[in-house]
Structure formats: structure tokens, C-alpha cells
C-alpha positions in Angstrom: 0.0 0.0 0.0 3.1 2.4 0.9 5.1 1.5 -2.3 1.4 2.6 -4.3 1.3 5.4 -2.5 5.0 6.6 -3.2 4.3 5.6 -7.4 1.7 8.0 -7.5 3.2 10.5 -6.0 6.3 10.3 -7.9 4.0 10.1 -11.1 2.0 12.7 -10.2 4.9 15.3 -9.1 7.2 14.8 -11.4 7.3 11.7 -14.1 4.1 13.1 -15.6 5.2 16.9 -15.1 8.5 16.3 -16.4 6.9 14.3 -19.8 4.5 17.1 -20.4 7.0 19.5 -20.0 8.8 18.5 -23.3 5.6 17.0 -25.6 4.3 20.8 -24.7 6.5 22.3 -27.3 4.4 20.0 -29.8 2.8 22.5 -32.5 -0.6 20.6 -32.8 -4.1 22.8 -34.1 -7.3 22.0 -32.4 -9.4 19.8 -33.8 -11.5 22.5 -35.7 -8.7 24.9 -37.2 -7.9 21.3 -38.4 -10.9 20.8 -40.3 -10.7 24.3 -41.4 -7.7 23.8 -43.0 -8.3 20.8 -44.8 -11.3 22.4 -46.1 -9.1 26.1 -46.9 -6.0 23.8 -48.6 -8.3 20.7 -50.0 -5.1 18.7 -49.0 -4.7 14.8 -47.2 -4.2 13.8 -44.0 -2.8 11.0 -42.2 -4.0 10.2 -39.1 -1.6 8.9 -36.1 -3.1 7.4 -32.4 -1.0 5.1 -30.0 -1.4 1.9 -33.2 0.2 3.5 -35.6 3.0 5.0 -33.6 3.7 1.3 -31.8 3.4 0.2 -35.8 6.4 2.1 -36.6 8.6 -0.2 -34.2 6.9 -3.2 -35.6 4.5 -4.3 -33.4 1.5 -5.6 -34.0 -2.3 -5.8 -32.7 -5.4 -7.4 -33.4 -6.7 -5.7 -36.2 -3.1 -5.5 -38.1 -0.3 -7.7 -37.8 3.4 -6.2 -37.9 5.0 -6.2 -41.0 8.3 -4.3 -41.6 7.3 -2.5 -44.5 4.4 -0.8 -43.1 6.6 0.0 -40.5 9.0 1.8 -42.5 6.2 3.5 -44.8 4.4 4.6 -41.3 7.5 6.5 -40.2 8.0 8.0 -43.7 5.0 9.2 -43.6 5.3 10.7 -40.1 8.4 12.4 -41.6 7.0 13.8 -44.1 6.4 17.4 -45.4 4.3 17.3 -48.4 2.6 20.7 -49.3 -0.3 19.1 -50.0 -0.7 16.7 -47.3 -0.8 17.0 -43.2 0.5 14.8 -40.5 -1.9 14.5 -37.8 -1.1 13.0 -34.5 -3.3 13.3 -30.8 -3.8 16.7 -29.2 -3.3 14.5 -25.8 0.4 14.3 -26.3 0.7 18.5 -25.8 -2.4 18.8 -23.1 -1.7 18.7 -19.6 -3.5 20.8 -17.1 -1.0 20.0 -13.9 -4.0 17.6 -12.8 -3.2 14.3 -11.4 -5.0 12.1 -13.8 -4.1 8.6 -14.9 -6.0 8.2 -18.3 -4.6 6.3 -21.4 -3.1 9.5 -22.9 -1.2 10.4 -19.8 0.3 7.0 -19.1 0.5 6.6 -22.7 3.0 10.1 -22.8 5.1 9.0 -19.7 5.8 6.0 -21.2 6.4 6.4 -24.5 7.4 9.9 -25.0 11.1 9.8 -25.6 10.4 7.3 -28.5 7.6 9.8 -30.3 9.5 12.9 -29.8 12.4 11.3 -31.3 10.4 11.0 -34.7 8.7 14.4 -34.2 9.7 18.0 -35.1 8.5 21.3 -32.5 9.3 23.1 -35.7 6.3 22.0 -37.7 3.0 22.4 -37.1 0.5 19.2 -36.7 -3.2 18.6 -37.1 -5.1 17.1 -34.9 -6.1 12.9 -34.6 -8.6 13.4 -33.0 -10.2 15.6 -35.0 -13.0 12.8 -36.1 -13.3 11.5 -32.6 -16.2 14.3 -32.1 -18.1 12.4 -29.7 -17.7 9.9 -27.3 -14.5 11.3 -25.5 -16.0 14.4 -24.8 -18.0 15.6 -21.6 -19.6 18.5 -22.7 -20.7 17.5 -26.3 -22.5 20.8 -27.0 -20.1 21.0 -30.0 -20.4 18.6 -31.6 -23.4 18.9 -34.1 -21.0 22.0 -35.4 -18.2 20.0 -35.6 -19.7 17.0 -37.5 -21.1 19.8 -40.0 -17.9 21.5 -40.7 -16.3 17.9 -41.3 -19.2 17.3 -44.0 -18.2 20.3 -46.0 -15.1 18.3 -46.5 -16.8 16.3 -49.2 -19.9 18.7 -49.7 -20.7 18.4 -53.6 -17.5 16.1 -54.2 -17.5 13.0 -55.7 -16.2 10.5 -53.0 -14.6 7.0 -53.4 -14.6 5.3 -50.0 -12.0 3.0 -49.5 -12.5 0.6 -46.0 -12.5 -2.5 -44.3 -15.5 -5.1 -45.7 -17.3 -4.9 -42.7 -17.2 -1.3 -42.2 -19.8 0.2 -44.2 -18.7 3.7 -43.8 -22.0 6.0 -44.1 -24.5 3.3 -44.5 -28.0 3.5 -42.9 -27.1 7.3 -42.0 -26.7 10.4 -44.0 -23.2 11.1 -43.0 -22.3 11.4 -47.1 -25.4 12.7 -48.1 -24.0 16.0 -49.6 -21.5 14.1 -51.5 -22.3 14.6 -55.2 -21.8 10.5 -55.6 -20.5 7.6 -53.4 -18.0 4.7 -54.5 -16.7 2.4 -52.5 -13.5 -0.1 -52.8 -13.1 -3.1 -49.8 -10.4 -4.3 -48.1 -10.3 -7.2 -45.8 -11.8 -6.0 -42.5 -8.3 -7.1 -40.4 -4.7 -6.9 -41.6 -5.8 -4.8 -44.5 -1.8 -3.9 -45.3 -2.5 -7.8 -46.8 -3.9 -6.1 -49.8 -2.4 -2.4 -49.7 -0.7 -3.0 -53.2 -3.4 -4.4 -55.0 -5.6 -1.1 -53.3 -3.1 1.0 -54.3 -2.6 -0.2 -58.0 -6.4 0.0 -58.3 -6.9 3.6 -57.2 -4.5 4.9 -59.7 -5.5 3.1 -62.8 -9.2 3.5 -62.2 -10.0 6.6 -60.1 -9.2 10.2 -61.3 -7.7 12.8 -59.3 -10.7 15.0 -59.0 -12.0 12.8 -57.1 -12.1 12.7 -53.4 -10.5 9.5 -51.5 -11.7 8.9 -48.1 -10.2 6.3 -45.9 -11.7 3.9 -43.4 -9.1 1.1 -43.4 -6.9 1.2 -40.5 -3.5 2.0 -40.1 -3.1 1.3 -43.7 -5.4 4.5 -44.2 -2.7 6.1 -42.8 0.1 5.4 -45.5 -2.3 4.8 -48.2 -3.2 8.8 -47.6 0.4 10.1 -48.1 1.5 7.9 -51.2 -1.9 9.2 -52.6 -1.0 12.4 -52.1 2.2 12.1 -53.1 0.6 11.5 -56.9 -1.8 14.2 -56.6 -4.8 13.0 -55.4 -6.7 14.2 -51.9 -7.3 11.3 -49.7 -8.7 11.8 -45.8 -7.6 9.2 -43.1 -11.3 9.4 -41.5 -10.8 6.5 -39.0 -14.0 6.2 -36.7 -16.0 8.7 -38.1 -18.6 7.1 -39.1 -19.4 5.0 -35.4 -18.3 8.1 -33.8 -21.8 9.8 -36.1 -23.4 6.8 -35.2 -23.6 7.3 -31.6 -23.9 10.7 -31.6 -27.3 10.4 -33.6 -28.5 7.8 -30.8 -26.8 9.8 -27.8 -25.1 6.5 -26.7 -23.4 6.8 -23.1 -21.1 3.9 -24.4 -19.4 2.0 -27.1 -22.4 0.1 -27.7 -22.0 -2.2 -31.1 -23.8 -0.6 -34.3 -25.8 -3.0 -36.0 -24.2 -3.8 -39.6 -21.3 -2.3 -38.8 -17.7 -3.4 -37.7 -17.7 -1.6 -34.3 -13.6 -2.6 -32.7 -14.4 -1.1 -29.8 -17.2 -2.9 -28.8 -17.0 -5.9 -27.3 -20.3 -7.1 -29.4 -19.4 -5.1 -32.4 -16.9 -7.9 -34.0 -19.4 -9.7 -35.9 -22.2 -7.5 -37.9 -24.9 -8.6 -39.5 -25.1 -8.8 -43.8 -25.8 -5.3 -45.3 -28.7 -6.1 -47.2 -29.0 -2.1 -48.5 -28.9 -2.2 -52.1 -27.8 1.1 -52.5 -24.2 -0.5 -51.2 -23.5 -3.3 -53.2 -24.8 -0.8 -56.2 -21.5 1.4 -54.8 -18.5 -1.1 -54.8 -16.3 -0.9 -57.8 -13.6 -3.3 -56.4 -13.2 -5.8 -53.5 -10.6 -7.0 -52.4 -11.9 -8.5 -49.0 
């Protein structure tokens, strides 16, 4: 009981002080100027959490096992400095109030912080991760039918190609892409999508033009996928959990409660959906790779 007393102490005075202290001088937008800008530059963005940043040293999870290469194109991308693309990485890793708080983000920063900042620059300027996570992690969620409508002008009158995970179903049964001008959609196997990253890839830019708008639901391979896209000339959004984060916003949910149909990873029950039997979404696949 002593020795857990002295821990958090010593965490809470000065391993989690001293941690913040240098991810501080992180340059990272708030979640709206993020969306702002992507809407003001029309440019990419790759998304980094906690699984693409343990990617990098090649390990692995449940939803993507490791591969070398993905490692290698993960920190590349991280790296990067494309005018027409943005590295986005959490706000967490720059926030610290001088609370004594033990959440995911904070034991997440004193552990791993000498490894991140190592691949990070204070001289450039970062969007925000989370910027799609609109929902569920906040406590006052009085903003977020704003936010949710200033990330829909992202595609507002664009013609989309969604490219995600089988089970995903990115905008299905809601009207999350109803001011696209049209929808396409190209699947990828719902776990260890990097499996099939080439034959994605390959597909994209012999059958999709560049005026087009590519938006990504497919993991941590959305994440390099968006920055070799860009790299060609195309726009293509890392948009992770958008779509379940919309979800439970429309229902209010107080948890990460599965959505029917859906692939929901955070959610215990949410592993296994139920067959879309929407016609509108088989009408909208071009290419499956599942």
C-alpha cells in the first residue's frame, strides 16, 4: 500500500510533469482549425493514435499484424512534409492541465514519450487525430453537431470513393455522405488490410481520377495509403472512426455500444455484424478485395 502510495506520487509530481513538459513544445491545431484547414488547402491527411505510432517499431495488434514494410512507410510518412498533405497525430500528447490524472493518454505520454518525440519536429506544425473522434470522449458535447457539419463540407458536392474495411460500411444507414455529389466504394479485408495495400493502391491509380475525393476507413493502412496518394496528386482523408463516432452521436449513446451492420472494434459485441442487405451499397462497390 506504501510502495502505491509513493508511485503516485512520484508520477504525479514529477514523471508526468516532467513528460509534459517536453511534448508541450508539440505545435498541434485544435481539432477544428484542423478541419478548417483541410477544407481552406483541400489537401490529405494521415491520421496517427497510440497503433500506428507502436506500428512504426513493428508491433502488431489485433486488427493489423506487424509487417516491416508498413513499419518503414508509417515512419516515412510521419516524416514527411508534403505541401499538399498533413501529418496529424493526438492533441493528448501536448495537453496537460497539472492535474493528477491517470487516463490512457497520460500514461501513454510518460511511457512512450522519448520514443515519439524522437520522430517528431516542435518546428512543424500538426493537425489534430482526434479531430473525427467528435463524440464519445467528450463531456460536454455541446459542439459537436457544429463540428460534425464542418467535417461534411469536407466532401460537400464532391464526388467520394470510400476506400475501407469489408465490414465497415462507412455512411451506410445514415446520411453522413449525403452532400456528396456520388459515393464509390473499394473493400479491403476487414483485419490486416496492409495484406492487400498493393493491389488497393494499383487500383486507385489506374481506375479513379484525381478529381475525385478518396476517403479512408481502413486502419493503419489509411494512414500510408493517404500520403502515397498524395504524393501522386490525389486528396485522400484518413477518416478512422467517423462514421461509429456519427453513429452514436445520432443515438446519444453513453457507451461504445456495437452498431448494427457495422464493424464496431471497440465494442465488445461489435466484432461480428450482420449482412448489409442495403442495395444502395452493393450498387456502390467498384472493387473488393476483401
Amino acid at each position: 500500500m506504501i510502495k502505491k502510495i509513493i508511485r503516485k506520487f512520484i508520477d504525479e509530481h514529477f514523471l508526468i510533469p516532467m513528460a509534459f513538459k517536453k511534448t508541450s513544445k508539440l505545435q498541434i491545431m485544435s481539432s477544428m482549425d484542423s478541419i478548417r484547414y483541410i477544407i481552406d488547402h483541400k489537401c490529405s491527411l494521415s491520421r496517427f493514435g497510440d497503433g500506428e505510432l507502436d506500428s512504426i517499431e513493428g508491433k502488431g495488434g489485433e486488427y493489423q499484424h506487424p509487417s516491416p514494410r508498413l513499419s518503414k512507410m508509417l515512419l516515412e510518412c510521419l516524416q514527411s512534409d508534403l505541401p499538399n498533405h498533413k501529418v496529424a497525430i493526438p492533441n493528448h500528447l501536448n495537453h496537460y492541465d497539472g492535474k493528477p490524472k491517470q487516463g490512457f493518454w497520460t500514461n501513454y505520454v510518460v511511457g512512450h514519450h522519448k520514443k515519439f518525440l524522437h520522430w517528431l519536429s516542435f518546428d512543424k506544425v500538426y493537425l489534430d487525430t482526434q479531430l473525427t473522434r467528435f463524440y464519445y470522449e467528450h463531456k460536454d458535447k455541446s459542439h459537436c453537431a457544429e463540428h460534425i457539419g464542418l467535417i461534411k463540407q469536407i466532401w460537400d458536392g464532391r464526388d467520394v470513393v470510400i476506400v475501407e474495411g469489408a465490414k465497415t460500411r462507412s455512411g451506410i444507414g445514415n446520411d453522413l455522405y449525403a452532400n456528396a455529389k456520388s459515393i464509390q466504394r473499394i473493400l479491403g479485408p476487414a483485419l490486416s488490410g496492409f495484406d492487400r495495400y498493393d493491389d488497393i493502391y494499383n487500383f486507385i491509380v489506374n481506375n479513379v481520377s484525381k478529381d475525385k475525393l478518396i476517403l479512408l476507413s481502413f486502419g493503419i493502412s489509411a494512414t500510408v495509403l493517404a500520403y502515397e496518394l498524395a504524393k501522386l496528386g490525389y486528396q485522400a482523408i484518413d477518416l478512422g472512426h467517423l462514421d461509429i463516432e456519427y453513429e452514436w452521436f445520432r443515438m446519444g449513446a453513453k457507451d461504445r455500444v456495437p452498431i448494427k451492420g457495422k464493424f464496431t472494434n471497440e465494442s465488445e459485441d461489435g466484432h461480428n455484424p450482420s449482412q448489409c442487405t442495403d442495395p444502395r451499397y452493393a450498387e456502390q462497390i467498384i472493387a473488393d478485395f476483401s
